[in-house]
Structures are given as structure tokens and as C-alpha cells.
N, C-alpha and C positions, 0 to 999 in steps of 0.2 A: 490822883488817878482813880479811876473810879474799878473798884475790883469786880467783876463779874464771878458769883457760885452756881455749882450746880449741888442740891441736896440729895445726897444719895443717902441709903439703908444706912449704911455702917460710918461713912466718912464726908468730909466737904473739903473740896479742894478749888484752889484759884487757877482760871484759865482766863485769858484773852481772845477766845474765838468762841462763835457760835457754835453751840452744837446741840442744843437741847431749846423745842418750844416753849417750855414752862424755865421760864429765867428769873429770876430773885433779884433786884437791885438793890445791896444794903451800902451805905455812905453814912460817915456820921454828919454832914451837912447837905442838907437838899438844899443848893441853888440853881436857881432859871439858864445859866448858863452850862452847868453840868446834866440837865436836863436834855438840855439843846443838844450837845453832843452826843451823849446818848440814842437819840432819837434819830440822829445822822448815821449814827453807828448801826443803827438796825435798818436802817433803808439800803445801804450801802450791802449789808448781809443778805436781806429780801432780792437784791438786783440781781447776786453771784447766783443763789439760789435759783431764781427763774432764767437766768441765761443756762444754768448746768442743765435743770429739765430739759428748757429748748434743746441742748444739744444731743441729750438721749435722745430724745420722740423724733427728730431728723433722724439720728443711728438705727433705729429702730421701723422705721419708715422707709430708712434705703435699704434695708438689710428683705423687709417684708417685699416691695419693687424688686428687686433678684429674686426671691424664691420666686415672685407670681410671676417673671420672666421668664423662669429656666420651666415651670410650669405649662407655661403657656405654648413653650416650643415642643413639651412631650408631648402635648396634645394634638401638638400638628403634625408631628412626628407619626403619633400611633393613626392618625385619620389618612397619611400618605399612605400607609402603609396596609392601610384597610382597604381604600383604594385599590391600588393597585390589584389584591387578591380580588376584590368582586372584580375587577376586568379579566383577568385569567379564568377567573370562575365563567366568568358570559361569554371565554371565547371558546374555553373546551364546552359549554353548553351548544354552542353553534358548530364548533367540529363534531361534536356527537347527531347534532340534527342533522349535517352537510352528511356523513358517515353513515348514517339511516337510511337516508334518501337515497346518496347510492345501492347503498346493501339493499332497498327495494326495489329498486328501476333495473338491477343484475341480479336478483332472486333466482328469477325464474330461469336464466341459462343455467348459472352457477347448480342448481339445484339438477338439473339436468346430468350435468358435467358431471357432480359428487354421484350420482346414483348410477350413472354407468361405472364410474372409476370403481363404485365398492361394490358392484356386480362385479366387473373382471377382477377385484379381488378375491371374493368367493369363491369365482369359480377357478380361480387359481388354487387356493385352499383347499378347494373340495377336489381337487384334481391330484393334489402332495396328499392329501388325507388318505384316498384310495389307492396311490401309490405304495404309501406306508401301508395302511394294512394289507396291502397285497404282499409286498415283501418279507410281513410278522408272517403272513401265513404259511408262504415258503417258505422262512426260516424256519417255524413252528414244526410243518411238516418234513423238514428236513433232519431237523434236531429228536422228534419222535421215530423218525426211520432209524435213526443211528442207535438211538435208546434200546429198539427194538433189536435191532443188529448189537450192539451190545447186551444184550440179557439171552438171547440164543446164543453168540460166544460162551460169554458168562456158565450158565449155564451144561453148553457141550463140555466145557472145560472144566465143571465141575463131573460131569458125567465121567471122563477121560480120568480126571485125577481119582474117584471112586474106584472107576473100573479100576488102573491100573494099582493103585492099593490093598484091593483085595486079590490083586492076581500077586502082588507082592507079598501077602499076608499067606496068599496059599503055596506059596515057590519056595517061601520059608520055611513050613511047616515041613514038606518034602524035603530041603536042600540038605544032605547030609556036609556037616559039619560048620553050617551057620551057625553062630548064636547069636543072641536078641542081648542089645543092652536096653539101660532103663531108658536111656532117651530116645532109642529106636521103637519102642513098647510104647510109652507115652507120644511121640510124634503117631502113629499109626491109629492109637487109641483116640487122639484128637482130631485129625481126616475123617475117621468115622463118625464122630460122635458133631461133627461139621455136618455130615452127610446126612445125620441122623438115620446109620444104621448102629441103633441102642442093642439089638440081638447080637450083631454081629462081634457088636464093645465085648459083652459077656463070652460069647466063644473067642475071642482070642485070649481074655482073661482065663478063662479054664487050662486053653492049652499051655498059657505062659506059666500057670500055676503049678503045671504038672512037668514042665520043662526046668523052671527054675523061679522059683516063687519069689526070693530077696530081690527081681528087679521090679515088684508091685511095691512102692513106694506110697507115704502119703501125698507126694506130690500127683503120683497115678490117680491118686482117690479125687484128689480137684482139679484135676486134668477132666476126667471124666465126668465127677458132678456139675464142672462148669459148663460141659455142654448141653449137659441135662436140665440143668436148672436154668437156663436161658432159652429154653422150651414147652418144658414143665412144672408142672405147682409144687408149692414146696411141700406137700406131702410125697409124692413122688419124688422128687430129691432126696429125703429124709428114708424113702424106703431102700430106694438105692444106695442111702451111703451104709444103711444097715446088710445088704447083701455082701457087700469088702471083707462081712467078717471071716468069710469064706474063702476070701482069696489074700488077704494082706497079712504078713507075718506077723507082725504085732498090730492088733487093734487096739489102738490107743489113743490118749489124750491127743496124739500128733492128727491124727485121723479127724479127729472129732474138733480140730482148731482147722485142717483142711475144710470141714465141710460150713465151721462158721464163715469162714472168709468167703467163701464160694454165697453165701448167702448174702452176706454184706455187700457183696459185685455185681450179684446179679437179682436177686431180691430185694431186702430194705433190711436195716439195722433193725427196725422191729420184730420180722420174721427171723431173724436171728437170733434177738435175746428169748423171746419166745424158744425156740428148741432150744437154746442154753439151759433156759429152765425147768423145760420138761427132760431134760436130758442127763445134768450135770452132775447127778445121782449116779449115773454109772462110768463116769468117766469121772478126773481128781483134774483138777482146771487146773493151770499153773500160770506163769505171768505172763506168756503168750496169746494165751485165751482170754486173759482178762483186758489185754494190750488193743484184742481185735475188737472185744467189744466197747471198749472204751472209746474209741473214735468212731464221731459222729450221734453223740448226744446233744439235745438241742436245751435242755431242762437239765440247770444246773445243779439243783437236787435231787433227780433221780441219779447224775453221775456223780454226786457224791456219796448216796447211798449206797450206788458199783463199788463206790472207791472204798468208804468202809468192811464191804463185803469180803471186797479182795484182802483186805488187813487182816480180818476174821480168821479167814482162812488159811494166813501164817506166809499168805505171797508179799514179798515185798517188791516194791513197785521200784520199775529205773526210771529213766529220763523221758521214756515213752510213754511211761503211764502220767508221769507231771506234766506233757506236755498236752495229753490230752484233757487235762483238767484245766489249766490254762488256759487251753482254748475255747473250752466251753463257758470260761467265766469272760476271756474279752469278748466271745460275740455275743453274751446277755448282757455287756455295759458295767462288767461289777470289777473293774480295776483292783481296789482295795484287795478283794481276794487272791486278784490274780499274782498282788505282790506278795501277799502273804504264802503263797503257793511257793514262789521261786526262791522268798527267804528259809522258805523250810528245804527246801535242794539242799540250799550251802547249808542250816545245818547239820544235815546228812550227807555231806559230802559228797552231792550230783552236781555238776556241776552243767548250769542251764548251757544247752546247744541253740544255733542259729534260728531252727523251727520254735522255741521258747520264745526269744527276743522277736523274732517274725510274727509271732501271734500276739505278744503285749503292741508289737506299733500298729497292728490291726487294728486292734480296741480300740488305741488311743485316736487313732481316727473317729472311729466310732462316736466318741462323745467332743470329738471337734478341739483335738489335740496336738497340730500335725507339728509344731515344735517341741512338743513334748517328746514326740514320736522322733525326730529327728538327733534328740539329743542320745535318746536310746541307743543310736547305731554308731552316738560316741560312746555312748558308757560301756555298750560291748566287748568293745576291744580294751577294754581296763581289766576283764575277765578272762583275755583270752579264745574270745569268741569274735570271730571278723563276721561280717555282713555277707553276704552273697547276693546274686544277685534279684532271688525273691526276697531277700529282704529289703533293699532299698525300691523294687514295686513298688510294696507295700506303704514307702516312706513316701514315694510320687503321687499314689493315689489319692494319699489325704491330702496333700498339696492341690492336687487335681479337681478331691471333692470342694476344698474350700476356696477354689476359684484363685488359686497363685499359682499363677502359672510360671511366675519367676523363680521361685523359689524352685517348682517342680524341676524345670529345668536346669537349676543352679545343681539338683541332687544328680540330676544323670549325668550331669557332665562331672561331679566328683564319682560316678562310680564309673564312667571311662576312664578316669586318670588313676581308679586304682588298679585297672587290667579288666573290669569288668566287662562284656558286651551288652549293649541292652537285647532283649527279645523280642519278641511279636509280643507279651502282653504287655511292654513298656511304651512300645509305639500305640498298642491300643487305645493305653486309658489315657492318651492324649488326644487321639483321633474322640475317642468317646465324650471327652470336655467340649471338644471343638465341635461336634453334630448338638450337644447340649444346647451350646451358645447360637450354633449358625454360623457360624463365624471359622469354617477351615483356611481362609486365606489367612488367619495369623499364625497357621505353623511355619510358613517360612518369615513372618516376623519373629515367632519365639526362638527359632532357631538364629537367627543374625542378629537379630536386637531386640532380645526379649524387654518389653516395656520399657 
């Protein structure tokens, strides 16, 4: 039998099938007959071979016929379809022509038609227009006749109230066995001083002086300055409250913390620290004075300046004086201080109030905190200190400014459920979101299903 090898790298091994075109015949006898065979045996191998090709390149032949069929139908497919759109395309092109030609052949009624129609609208318009201002005008002039008719009321009624005051003021003076208390003194003294009869303030003060001088109080003295100084410059206020020396039992520090406040209400906290400081040399400030001016600093260095000044001077400060340091540090944005303020309370044993905690969830607004702020009005009450209802405002607002309006609402209805009522500025600063946005039809979604 004749062995067929194939020569590989490493090894030679004997097979009986073709599988390699470089083929080796070794035999150790070459005859014509083993020859012969051989030579059958490779035509035999050559046939298998060329029928196996044939039957790829048919597989491959039917396989290419399917794609170029399924081809050939997407082609027809995409040309129907193109089709079709140029025919819709040339028929809305002919409804648009057909659409023209009418719209020009009825121009000229139609055109007719529309220019009467928007003349009787005009002058419909112009007809409600002159209606309406006719009516503003009436109203107008109706609403100025009452004004008028209200300020002659006004007016007579303050003449009346005048009059009969000083006929009160002179019934007294005569009435054997009236006497004047401080409130009857100070009501009379502020009619007048309404009236601006400023002469007449000082004669009743004389007579009260010489009747019973202990009901000129220092509330007298801001009774009086604050009519004065809501008309007058504050040199004139400052001279007047200098004339009281004459008529008030003790001129004192009390006196001289009446005329700050009167200043601060009706002047400006700057004309106030002003005469403090031209002043405080003759008067011994104490922690009321320093309380008054402490609130309504804007510059939180100059009110810590105040504050050590007040130290200086041996006053020691309560919960009103921390509170107003607090406040000037949440609305310059400086937190940090304002914790370090409230840690120094407790420890000096003051224990922060509602207006403390009211003025850190301010701030914390301020720098865009309003859960921080929220958590505040729980930590409160770990102190002993409940929320009220400026305080939770103040917790809405920030809600308010940062545009959550769920949240905002989640907070009012916890402070109804603790007895709270909301006020007018709780309803405000919702209304005031809602003119922000444009959008007031969402308060009755925020109230039924907020977001």
C-alpha cells in the first residue's frame, strides 16, 4: 500500500486523504502499476475538489441573487414612495393656485367688507373709550369733591377738638377741686402739641408746675418732644428738651433717653448718636440709653465700637443689647459672628429670646439658607424658646425668596397646627412671590395641591 506523508517543521505523519498540494510519494519499490494507482487516486481527489468549488460559487451566487432581489424591491419601494409625495406635492401646488385665483377674483368685495367691518369697530372703540373716560372723569371729580368735603370735616374737627381743649385746659385751671393727673397732663399736652399750639404746651406746663410738678414725667418730655420734633429741626427739639429743666422734677438720664428715642422716631439714628455725643458728658448713660441706640445700626463695626463703649463704661448689657448686635451682623451676611454672639449669652447666662432666633433665620436667608433657617425654629425649642409667629415669617420668606413655594406652605401650615394665625405679612410675602412670577393663579394651587 503505498503510504502518502506530508513534511511538517517538527514531525511526519501518515494519512490517506489529500490535504496538502506539495505531496511526497516515498515506496521502497517504484512499479508501473503502483504508479497507475496513484495517479487514479489524484484525479479521483482533483474531481471531489472541483465539484466542492462548484457548489460554493452556486451558494454564493444564490445567496448574491437574494440580496440583489431584496435590493431591487427597496428601490421600487423608495421610487413608489417618492412618487407618490411629488403628486401631493403638484396637488397642494394646484390648490394653492385654484386658492389664489379665488382670493383674487373676491379681493375686491372681501376687501370692502373687512374695511367697513374694522371701521364699525373703531368706532365702537372709540365710542367705550369716550364712555370710559367720561365716567374716570366723573369718578375723578367725585372722589375730589369728597376729598375736599373730607379735609373741611377734617379739619372743622380739628378746630372743635382745639377749641374745646383749651376751653378744657382753662375750666381746669378755674375748677375748684379738679386735679390733673399725669395722663390727663400728657393727653392735653399732645392735642396741643397736634395742634401745634407749642406756646400754649409751655403755659400749661408752668401752671402744672406750680399745681403739682411730680405729674411732669419723662414720658411728658416725649410726649411733647415728639410733637415738636415731627415739625421741627433737631436743634429746636434739643432746645426744648433743654427748657424740661425748669419744669421736670428730676432732669435726668430718664429725660435724656426720652429725648433719644423721640429722635430715633422721628429723626434718624444718626441725629441721635450725634446729641448722644455732644451731650453724654452731662448726663451718666445707663443700659437703656445705650439699648436705644443700639438699634438700627447698619455698620457692624461702628456697633461694635457702641458695644465696647458701653462695656467701658461698667453697663452691662441684657438680651436687648445681644439682640441688637445679632442683628446687625445677620443683615451684613456675617453668621459666624452672630453665633459667636449668642454662644457668649449662654455663657453669661442670657438666655437668647425669640427676636435672637428671629434675626439669625433672617440672615440665614440672606446667604441662601432656608433649611438651615428652618432647622433653627427646631433647635429653639431645645432651649426653651417657641417660634412665634414673626418668627416662622421670617422661615416663609426664605422659602419664598428661593422660589419653594412647597416647602413655604408646608411651614404655615405647621404654624397653624401649633395655634399660630398667619397675618397680613404672611399672606403678603406670598402674594409678593406670586406678582414676582406672574403667575397669582397658583395660590389657589398652592393652597390645594401645592406642586
Amino acid at each position: 500500500m503505498v503510504g502518502i506523508t506530508y513534511k511538517n517543521k517538527s514531525r511526519t505523519r501518515k494519512s490517506p486523504h489529500f490535504t496538502s498540494f506539495m505531496l511526497e510519494v516515498t515506496s521502497p519499490i517504484h512499479s508501473s502499476a503502483r504508479c497507475s494507482k496513484h495517479s487514479q487516486y489524484r484525479a479521483e481527489v482533483g474531481t471531489q475538489l472541483i465539484n466542492f468549488m462548484i457548489q460554493q460559487f452556486l451558494s454564493l451566487f444564490i445567496s448574491f441573487f437574494l440580496h440583489l432581489e431584496a435590493f431591487v424591491a427597496s428601490i421600487q419601494s423608495a421610487l413608489a414612495v417618492k412618487a407618490e409625495l411629488d403628486g401631493r406635492e403638484a396637488l397642494a401646488v394646484r390648490e394653492k393656485e385654484e386658492f389664489s385665483a379665488a382670493l383674487e377674483a373676491a379681493s375686491s368685495t372681501m376687501k370692502d367688507e373687512l374695511l367697513k367691518a374694522h371701521s364699525e369697530v373703531e368706532n365702537l372703540k372709540a365710542e367705550e373709550k369716550f364712555q370710559l373716560l367720561k365716567e374716570k372723569d366723573e369718578m375723578l371729580q367725585a372722589l375730589e369733591a369728597k376729598e375736599e368735603e373730607l379735609k373741611r370735616a377734617t379739619a372743622e374737627l380739628e378746630t372743635r377738638t382745639n377749641s374745646l381743649t383749651l376751653k378744657l385746659v382753662n375750666m381746669t385751671d378755674t375748677r375748684r377741686g379738679f386735679y390733673h393727673t399725669a395722663f390727663s397732663v400728657d393727653s392735653m399736652l399732645y392735642i396741643l402739641g397736634r395742634s401745634r399750639k407749642f406756646e400754649k404746651i409751655w403755659d400749661v406746663l408752668v401752671d402744672v408746675k406750680l399745681k403739682d410738678r411730680s405729674l411732669i414725667t419723662p414720658w411728658t418730655v416725649m410726649v411733647v418732644l415728639g410733637r415738636i420734633a415731627k415739625v421741627c429741626s433737631v436743634r429746636q427739639t434739643v432746645e426744648s428738651f433743654r427748657k424740661f429743666k425748669k419744669f421736670v422734677p428730676e432732669f435726668d438720664v430718664a429725660c435724656f433717653n426720652a429725648l433719644l428715642r423721640t429722635l430715633c422716631q422721628e429723626k434718624s439714628m444718626t441725629d441721635a448718636r450725634n446729641v448722644y455725643h455732644g451731650m453724654k458728658s452731662k448726663f451718666r448713660p445707663n443700659l437703656q440709653t445705650f439699648n436705644i441706640l443700639l438699634s438700627g445700626w447698619k455698620s457692624s463695626e461702628e456697633a461694635e465700637g457702641f458695644f465696647d463703649e458701653m462695656r467701658e463704661m461698667g453697663v452691662k448689657p441684657d438680651v436687648v443689647s445681644y439682640n441688637c448686635l445679632v442683628d446687625v451682623y445677620c443683615k451684613n451676611r456675617e453668621m459666624d459672628k452672630a453665633y459667636k454672639v449668642v454662644e457668649r449669652m449662654r455663657d453669661e447666662d442670657i438666655h437668647a429670646d425669640v427676636i435672637t432666633y428671629t434675626s439669625i433665620i433672617g440672615g440665614l436667608g440672606l446667604i441662601v439658607q432656608p433649611d438651615k433657617a428652618r432647622n433653627i425654629l427646631k433647635e429653639m425649642k431645645e432651649y426653651g424658646c417657641y417660634p412665634d409667629v414673626a418668627a416662622y415669617n421670617a422661615g416663609i420668606r426664605n422659602f419664598c425668596i428661593a422660589k419653594r413655594l412647597r416647602e413655604a406652605f408646608d411651614l404655615m401650615d405647621e404654624m397653624v397646627n401649633k395655634g399660630l394665625s398667619p397675618n397680613a405679612t404672611t399672606y403678603n410675602l406670598f402674594f409678593r412671590i406670586f406678582l414676582w412670577s406672574n403667575d397669582l393663579q397658583s395660590w389657589e394651587i398652592g393652597i390645594f395641591d401645592p406642586f
